[in-house]
VOBA-1610 file (N, C-alpha, C; in pm, whole numbers, padded with zeros to 5 digits, always signed):
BEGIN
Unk+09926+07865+10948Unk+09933+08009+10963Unk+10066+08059+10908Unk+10071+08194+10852Unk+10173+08249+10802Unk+10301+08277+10917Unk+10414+08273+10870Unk+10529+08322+10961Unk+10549+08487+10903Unk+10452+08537+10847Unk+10521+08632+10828Unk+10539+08748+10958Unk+10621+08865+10932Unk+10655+08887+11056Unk+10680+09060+11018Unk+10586+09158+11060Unk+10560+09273+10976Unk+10710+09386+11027Unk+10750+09435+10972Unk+10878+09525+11024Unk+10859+09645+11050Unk+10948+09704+11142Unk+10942+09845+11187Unk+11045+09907+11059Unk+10925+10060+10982Unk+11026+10101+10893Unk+11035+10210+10961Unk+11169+10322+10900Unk+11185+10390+10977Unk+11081+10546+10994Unk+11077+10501+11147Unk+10982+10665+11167Unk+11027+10799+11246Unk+11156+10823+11220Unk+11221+10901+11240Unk+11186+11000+11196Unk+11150+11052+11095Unk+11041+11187+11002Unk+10903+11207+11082Unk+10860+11098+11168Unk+10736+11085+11251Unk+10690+11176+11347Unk+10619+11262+11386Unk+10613+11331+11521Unk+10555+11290+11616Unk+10610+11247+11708Unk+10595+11140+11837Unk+10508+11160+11883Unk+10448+11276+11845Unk+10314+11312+11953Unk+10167+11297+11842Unk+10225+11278+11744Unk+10096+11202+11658Unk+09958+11218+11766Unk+09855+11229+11677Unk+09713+11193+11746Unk+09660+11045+11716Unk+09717+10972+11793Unk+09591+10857+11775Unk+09493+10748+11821Unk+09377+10739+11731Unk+09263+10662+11786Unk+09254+10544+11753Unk+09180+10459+11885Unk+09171+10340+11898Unk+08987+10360+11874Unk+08947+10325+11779Unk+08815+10290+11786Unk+08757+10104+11814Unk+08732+10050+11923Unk+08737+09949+11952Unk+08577+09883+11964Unk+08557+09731+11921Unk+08404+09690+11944Unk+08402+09631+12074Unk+08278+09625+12139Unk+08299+09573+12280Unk+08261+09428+12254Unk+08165+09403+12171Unk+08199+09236+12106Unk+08284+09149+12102Unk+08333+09069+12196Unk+08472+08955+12157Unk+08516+09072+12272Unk+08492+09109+12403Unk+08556+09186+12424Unk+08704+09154+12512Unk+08691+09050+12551Unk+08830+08991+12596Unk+08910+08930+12461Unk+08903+08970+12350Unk+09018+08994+12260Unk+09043+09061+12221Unk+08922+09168+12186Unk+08951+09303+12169Unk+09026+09392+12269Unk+09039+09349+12426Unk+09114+09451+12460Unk+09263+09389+12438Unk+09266+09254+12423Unk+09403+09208+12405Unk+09427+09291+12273Unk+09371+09302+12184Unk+09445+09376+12059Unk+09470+09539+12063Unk+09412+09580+12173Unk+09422+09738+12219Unk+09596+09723+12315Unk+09572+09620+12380Unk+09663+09605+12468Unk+09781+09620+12386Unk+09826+09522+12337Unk+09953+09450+12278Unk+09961+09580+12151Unk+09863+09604+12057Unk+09892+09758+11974Unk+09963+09858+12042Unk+09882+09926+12158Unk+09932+10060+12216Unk+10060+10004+12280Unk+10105+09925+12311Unk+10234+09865+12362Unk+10357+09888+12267Unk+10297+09831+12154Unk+10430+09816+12041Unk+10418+10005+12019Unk+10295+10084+12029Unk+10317+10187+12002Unk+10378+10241+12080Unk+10345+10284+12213Unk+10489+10279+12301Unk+10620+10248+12319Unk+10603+10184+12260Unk+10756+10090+12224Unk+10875+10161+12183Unk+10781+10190+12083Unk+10830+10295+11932Unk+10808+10453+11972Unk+10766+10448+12094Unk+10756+10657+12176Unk+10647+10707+12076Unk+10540+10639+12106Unk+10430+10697+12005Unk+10320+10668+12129Unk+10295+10743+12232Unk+10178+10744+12328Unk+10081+10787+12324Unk+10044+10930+12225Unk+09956+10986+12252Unk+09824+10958+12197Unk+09710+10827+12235Unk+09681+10729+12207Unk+09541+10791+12320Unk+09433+10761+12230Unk+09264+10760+12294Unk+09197+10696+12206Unk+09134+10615+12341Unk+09047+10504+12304Unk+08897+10498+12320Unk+08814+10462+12249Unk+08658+10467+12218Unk+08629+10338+12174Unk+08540+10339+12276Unk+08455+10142+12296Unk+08322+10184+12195Unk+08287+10083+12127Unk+08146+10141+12070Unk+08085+09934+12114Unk+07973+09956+12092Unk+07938+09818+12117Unk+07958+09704+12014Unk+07946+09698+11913Unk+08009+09614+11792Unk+08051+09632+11687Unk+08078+09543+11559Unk+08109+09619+11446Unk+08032+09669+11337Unk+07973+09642+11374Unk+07832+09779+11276Unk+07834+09892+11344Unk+07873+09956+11438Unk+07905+10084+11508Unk+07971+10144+11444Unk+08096+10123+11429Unk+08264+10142+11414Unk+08274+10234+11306Unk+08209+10202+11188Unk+08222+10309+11076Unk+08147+10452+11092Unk+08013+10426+11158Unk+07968+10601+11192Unk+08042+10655+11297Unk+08103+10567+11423Unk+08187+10605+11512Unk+08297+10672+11441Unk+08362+10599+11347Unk+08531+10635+11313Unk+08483+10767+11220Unk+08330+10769+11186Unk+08309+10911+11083Unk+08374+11016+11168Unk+08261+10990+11257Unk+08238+11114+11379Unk+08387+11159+11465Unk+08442+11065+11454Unk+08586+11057+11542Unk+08651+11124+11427Unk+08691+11100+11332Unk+08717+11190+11249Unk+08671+11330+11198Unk+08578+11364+11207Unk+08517+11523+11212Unk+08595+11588+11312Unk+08553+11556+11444Unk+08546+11582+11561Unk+08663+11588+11646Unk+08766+11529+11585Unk+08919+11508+11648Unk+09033+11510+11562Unk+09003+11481+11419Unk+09074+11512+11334Unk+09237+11444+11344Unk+09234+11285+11370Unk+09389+11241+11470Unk+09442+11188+11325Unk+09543+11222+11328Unk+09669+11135+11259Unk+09647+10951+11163Unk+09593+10937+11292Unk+09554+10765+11228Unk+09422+10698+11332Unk+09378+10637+11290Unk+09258+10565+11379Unk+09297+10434+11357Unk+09262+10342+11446Unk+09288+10188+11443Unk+09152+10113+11504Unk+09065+10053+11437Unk+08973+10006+11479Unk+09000+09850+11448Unk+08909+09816+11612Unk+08991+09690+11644Unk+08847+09617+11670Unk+08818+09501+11593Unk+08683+09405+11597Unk+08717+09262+11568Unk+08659+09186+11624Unk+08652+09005+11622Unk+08565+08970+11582Unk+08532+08882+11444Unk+08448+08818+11428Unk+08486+08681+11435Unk+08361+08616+11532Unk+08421+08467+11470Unk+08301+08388+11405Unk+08322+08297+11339Unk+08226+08251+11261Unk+08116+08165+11296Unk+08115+08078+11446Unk+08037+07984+11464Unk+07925+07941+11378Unk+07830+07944+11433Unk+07703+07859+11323Unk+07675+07943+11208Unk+07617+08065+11219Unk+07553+08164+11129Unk+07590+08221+11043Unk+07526+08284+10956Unk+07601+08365+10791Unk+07579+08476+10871Unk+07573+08547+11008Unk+07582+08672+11051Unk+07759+08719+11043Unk+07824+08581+11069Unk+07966+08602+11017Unk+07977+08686+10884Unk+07947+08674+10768Unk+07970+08699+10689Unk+07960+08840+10659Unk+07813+08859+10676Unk+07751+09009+10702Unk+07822+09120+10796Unk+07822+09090+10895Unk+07931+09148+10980Unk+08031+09188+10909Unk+08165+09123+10908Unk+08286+09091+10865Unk+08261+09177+10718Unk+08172+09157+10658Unk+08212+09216+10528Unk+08155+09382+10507Unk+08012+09353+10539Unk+07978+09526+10562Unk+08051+09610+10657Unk+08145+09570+10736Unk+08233+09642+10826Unk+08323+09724+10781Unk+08371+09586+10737Unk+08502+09660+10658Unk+08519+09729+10526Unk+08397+09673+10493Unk+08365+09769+10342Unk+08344+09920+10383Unk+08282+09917+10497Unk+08247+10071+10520Unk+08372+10155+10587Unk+08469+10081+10657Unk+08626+10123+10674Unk+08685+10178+10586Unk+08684+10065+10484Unk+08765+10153+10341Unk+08701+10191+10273Unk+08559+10246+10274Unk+08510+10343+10174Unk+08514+10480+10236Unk+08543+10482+10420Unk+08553+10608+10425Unk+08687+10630+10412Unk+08793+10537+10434Unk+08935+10609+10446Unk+08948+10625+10271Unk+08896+10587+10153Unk+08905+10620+10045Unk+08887+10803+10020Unk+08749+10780+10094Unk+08675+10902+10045Unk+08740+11021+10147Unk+08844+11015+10229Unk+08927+11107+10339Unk+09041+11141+10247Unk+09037+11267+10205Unk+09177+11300+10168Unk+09237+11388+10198Unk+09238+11386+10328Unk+09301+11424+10459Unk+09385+11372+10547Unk+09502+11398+10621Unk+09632+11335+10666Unk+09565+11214+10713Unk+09482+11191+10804Unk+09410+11105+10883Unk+09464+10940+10800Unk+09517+10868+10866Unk+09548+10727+10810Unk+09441+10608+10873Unk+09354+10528+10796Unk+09313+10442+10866Unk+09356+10302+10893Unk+09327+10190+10935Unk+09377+10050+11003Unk+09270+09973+10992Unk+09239+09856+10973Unk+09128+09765+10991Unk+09207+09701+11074Unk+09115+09687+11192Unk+09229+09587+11259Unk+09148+09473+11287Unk+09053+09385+11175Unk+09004+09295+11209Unk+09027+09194+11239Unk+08987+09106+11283Unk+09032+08919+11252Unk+08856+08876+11249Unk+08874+08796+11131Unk+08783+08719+11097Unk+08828+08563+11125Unk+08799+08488+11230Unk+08797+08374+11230Unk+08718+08252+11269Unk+08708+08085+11220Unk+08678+08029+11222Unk+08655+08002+11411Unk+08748+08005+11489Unk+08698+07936+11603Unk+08817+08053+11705Unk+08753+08029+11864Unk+08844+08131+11939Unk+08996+08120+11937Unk+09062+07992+11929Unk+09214+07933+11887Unk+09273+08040+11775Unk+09181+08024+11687Unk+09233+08085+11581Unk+09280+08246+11598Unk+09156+08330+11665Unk+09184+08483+11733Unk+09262+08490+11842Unk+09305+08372+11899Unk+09476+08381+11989Unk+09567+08394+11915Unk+09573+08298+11843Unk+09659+08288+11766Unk+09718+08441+11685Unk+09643+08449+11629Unk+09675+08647+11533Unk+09659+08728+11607Unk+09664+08744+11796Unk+09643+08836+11826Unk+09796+08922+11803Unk+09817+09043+11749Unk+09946+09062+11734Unk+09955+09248+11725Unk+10065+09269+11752Unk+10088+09416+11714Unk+10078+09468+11585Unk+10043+09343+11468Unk+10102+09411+11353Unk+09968+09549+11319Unk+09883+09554+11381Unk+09777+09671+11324Unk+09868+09794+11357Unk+09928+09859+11491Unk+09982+09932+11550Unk+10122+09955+11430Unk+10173+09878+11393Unk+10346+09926+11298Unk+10227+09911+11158Unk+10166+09878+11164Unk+10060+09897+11000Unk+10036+10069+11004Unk+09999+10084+11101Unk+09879+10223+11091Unk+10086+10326+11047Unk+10195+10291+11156Unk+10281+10384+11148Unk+10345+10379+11054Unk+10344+10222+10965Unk+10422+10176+10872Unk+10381+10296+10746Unk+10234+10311+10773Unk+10150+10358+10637Unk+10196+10532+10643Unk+10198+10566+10772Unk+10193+10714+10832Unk+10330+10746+10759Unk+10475+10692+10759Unk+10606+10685+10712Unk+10610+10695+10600Unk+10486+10589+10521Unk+10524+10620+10351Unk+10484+10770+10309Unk+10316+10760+10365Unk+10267+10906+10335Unk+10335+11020+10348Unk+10433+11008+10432Unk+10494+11122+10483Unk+10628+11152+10378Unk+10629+11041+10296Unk+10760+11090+10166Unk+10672+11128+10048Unk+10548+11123+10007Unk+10472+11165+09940Unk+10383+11339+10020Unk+10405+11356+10109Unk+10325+11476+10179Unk+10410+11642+10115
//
C-alpha cells in the first residue's frame, strides 16, 4: 500500500459554513459509516461542520440520489461514500465501475459551484477496506473547493 499522505492546502478563502453532503450506501455498512465518521471529523477539524447526511441503500442509488441532492439543495460539495469488495462475483466489477462512471459524468456535466468526491474503495478482501479507511475524501472534496476558488 501507498504511504502517500494527502495535505491540508490552505482554506482560508473558504467559508466555514460551506454546505455539505454526505451521500452514503448502506452496503458495507459498518465501513461506510467508518468513512462518514473519520471524513466529517477531519472536516471538523478544519471548522467545516455544516455537514448532512443521506443513507441510500447501495451503490447503484448514489448517482440519481446525488442528482436529486443536487437540484434540491444545491451544497457546495457532496461526498459519496461506497464499499465494494470483490469476493466471488463479476458483480464487483459492474458495481464499482457503473458507479463511478455515473459520479463523474454528472459532476462533468454540473457547471455549477457544487464540487463532487468519489469516495469509493474498491477492494479485494475486508483487510484491505480497513486498511484505506481514511480522511483523505473529506481534505479531497476541500482540497478541490480551494483550487476552484482561485479560478471563481
Amino acid at each position: 500500500m501507498s504511504n502517500y499522505k494527502m495535505q491540508n492546502w490552505d482554506y482560508s478563502k473558504l467559508d466555514k459554513n460551506l454546505k455539505i453532503v454526505f451521500v452514503t450506501a448502506e452496503f458495507n455498512r459498518n465501513f461506510t459509516k467508518a468513512l462518514e465518521d473519520i471524513n466529517e471529523k477531519e472536516l471538523n477539524k478544519n471548522g467545516f461542520s455544516n455537514v448532512e447526511k443521506f443513507l441510500v441503500p447501495g451503490a447503484y442509488e448514489i448517482p440519481a440520489f446525488v442528482k436529486l441532492v443536487k437540484e434540491k439543495l444545491n451544497p457546495d460539495l457532496i461526498i459519496c461514500f461506497w464499499v465494494v469488495i470483490r469476493w466471488e462475483t463479476t458483480h464487483y466489477e459492474m458495481v464499482a465501475w457503473e458507479s463511478a462512471r455515473w459520479i463523474m459524468n454528472i459532476s462533468i456535466e454540473d457547471n455549477s459551484k457544487t464540487a463532487y468526491i468519489n469516495g469509493i474503495l474498491t477492494c479485494e478482501n475486508e483487510k484491505q477496506v480497513e486498511a484505506r479507511i481514511s480522511p483523505t475524501y473529506a481534505l479531497s472534496g476541500l482540497n478541490l473547493l480551494a483550487e476552484r476558488k482561485k479560478i471563481a
